[in-house]
C-alpha positions in Angstrom: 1.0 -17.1 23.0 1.0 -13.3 23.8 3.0 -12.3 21.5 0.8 -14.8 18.3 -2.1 -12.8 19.5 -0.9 -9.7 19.1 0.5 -10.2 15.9 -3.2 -11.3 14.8 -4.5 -8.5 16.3 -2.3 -6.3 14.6 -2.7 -8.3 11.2 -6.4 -7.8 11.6 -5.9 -4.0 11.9 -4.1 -3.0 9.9 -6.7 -4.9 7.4 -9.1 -1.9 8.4 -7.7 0.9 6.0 -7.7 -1.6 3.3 -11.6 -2.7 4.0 -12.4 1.0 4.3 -10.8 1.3 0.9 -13.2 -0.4 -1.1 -16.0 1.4 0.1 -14.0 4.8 -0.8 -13.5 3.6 -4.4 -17.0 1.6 -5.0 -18.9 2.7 -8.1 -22.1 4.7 -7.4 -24.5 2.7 -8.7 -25.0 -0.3 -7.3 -22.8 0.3 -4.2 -24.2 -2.2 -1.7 -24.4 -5.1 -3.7 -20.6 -4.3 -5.1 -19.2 -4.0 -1.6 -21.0 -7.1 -0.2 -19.3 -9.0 -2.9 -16.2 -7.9 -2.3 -16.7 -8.5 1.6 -17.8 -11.8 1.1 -14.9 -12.7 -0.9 -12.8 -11.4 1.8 -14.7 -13.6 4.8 -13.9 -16.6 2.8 -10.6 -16.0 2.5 -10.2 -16.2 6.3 -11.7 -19.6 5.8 -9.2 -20.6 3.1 -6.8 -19.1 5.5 -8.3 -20.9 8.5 -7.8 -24.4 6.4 -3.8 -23.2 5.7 -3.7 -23.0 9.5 -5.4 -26.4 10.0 -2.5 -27.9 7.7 0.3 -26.2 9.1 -0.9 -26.8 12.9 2.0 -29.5 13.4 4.5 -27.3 11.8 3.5 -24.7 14.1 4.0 -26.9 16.8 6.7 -28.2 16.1 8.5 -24.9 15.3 6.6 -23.3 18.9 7.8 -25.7 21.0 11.7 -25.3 19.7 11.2 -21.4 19.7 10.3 -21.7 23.9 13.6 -24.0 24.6 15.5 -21.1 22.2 13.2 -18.4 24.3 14.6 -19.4 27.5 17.9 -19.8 26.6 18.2 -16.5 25.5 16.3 -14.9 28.8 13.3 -14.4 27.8 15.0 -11.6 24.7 12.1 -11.6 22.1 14.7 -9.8 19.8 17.7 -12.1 19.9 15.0 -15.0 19.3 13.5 -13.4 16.3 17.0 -12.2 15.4 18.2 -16.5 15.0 15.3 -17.3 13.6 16.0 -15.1 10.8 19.4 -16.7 10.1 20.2 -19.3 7.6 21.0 -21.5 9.6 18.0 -21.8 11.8 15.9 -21.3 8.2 17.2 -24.5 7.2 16.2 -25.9 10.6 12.5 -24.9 9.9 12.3 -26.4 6.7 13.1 -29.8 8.0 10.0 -29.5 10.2 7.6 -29.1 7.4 5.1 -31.4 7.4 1.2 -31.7 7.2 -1.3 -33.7 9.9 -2.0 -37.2 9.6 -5.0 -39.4 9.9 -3.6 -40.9 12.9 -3.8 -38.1 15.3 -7.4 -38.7 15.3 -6.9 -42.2 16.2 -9.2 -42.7 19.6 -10.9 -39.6 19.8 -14.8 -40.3 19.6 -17.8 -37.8 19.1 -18.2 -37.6 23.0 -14.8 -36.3 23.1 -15.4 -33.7 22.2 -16.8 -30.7 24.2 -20.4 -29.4 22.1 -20.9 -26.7 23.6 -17.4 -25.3 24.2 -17.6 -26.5 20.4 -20.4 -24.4 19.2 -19.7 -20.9 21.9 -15.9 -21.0 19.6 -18.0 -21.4 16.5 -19.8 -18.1 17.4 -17.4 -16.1 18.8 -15.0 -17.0 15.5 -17.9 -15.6 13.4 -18.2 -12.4 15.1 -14.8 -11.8 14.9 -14.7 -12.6 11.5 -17.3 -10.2 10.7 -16.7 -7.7 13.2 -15.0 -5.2 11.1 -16.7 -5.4 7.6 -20.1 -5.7 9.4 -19.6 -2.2 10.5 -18.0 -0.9 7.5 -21.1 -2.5 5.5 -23.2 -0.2 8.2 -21.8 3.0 7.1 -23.3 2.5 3.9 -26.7 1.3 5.3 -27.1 4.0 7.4 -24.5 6.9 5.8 -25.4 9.7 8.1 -24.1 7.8 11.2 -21.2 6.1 9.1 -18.8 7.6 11.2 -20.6 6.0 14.3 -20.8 2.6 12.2 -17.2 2.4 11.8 -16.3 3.0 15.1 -18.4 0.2 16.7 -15.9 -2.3 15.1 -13.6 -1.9 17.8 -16.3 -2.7 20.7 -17.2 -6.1 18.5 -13.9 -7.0 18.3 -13.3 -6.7 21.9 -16.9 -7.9 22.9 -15.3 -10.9 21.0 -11.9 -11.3 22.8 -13.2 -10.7 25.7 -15.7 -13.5 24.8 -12.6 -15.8 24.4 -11.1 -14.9 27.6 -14.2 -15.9 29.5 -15.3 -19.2 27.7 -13.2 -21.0 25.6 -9.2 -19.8 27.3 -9.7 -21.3 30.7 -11.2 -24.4 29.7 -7.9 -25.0 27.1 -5.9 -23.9 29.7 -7.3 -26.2 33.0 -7.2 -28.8 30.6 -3.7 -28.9 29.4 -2.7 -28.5 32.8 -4.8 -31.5 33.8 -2.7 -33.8 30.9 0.3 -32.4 31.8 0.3 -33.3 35.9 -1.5 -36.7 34.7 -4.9 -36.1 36.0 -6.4 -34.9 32.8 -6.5 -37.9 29.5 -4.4 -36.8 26.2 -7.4 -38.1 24.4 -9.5 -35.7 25.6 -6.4 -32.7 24.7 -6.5 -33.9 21.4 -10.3 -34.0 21.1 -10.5 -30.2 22.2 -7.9 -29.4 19.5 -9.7 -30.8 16.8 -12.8 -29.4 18.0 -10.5 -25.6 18.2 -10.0 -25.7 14.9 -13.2 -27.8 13.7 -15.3 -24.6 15.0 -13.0 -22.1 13.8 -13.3 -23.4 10.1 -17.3 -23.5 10.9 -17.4 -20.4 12.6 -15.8 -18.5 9.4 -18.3 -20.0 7.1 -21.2 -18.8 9.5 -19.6 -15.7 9.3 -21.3 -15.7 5.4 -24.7 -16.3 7.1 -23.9 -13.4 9.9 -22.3 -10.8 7.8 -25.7 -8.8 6.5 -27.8 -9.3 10.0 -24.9 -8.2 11.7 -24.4 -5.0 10.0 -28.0 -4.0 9.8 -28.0 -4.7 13.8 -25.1 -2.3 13.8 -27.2 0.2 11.2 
């Protein structure tokens, strides 16, 4: 899980320069307008991507839990696992565990499943993070002769936002799987707070279209 996270945060910086780009080479006239469109396309690609994810959950799943039994046999060596993965061998192993969700893993789980207000506090925190650093590159342009400032202040969201995670929506996951797994917890109820994981994230990247201007005059 450590080592997914890190890659995402590393995905999602290394998306900075790129961001920063388009305000570098945005025409003159009509800057604002031309950069908010191009932000806003960006945002909902992370909710097009957010839908691949939904899709390719059970792949992931399947392909996660394999890579912890191959994990262990090597000794915990992140290299040598990354190293078999990359062989064609193993390549044509993950192809054979290709395969999209199906309507019958909702089978059972009911609307009082699932947790609202774990449901709506993910929604949130998704959008800030979504939003966190072209809100403040947006500010630079608001307020140009604290730009520097602005730009800066992405970091703090984005950790305001993690930490965010860390506090609400981790422990709860985490007490609950635990709960399934030493049979005091129902599986209903696991599968009812996946759904509702990736239910809010969707959500939370298309309030993210709703947050994007407030939140960089707020940083402004």
């Amino acid at each position: 899980f450590n080592l997914m996270v890190i890659i995402s945060r590393l995905a999602n910086m290394m998306q900075q320069p790129f961001t920063g780009s388009l305000i570098d080479t945005a025409p003159t006239t009509d800057t604002l307008q031309f950069v908010e469109n191009q932000y806003r396309v960006i945002i909902g690609a992370s909710t097009l991507g957010t839908i691949l994810g939904i899709l390719l959950l059970p792949t992931f799943i399947a392909l996660f839990s394999r890579a912890i039994i191959h994990l262990s046999n090597t000794d915990g060596s992140i290299p040598l696992l990354v190293k078999k993965g990359l062989s064609v061998e193993y390549f044509k192993r993950m192809l054979k565990h290709l395969h999209l969700p199906k309507f019958t893993y909702l089978k059972g789980i009911s609307i009082k499943d699932i947790p609202i207000k774990l449901f709506i506090i993910n929604m949130l925190i998704t959008s800030i993070y979504t939003i966190g650093v072209l809100s403040a590159l947006y500010a630079s342009l608001i307020a140009p002769e604290r730009a520097s400032t602005a730009i800066m202040a992405s970091g703090l969201i984005n950790g305001i936002a993690t930490i965010l995670l860390v506090i609400f929506i981790d422990p709860k996951v985490s007490v609950l799987a635990d709960n399934v797994v030493n049979k005091r917890g129902s599986y209903i109820s696991l599968k009812a707070i996946s759904i509702m994981m990736v239910a809010s994230r969707l959500l939370g990247t298309l309030l993210a279209q709703v947050f994007f201007i407030p939140g960089a005059k707020y940083v402004a």
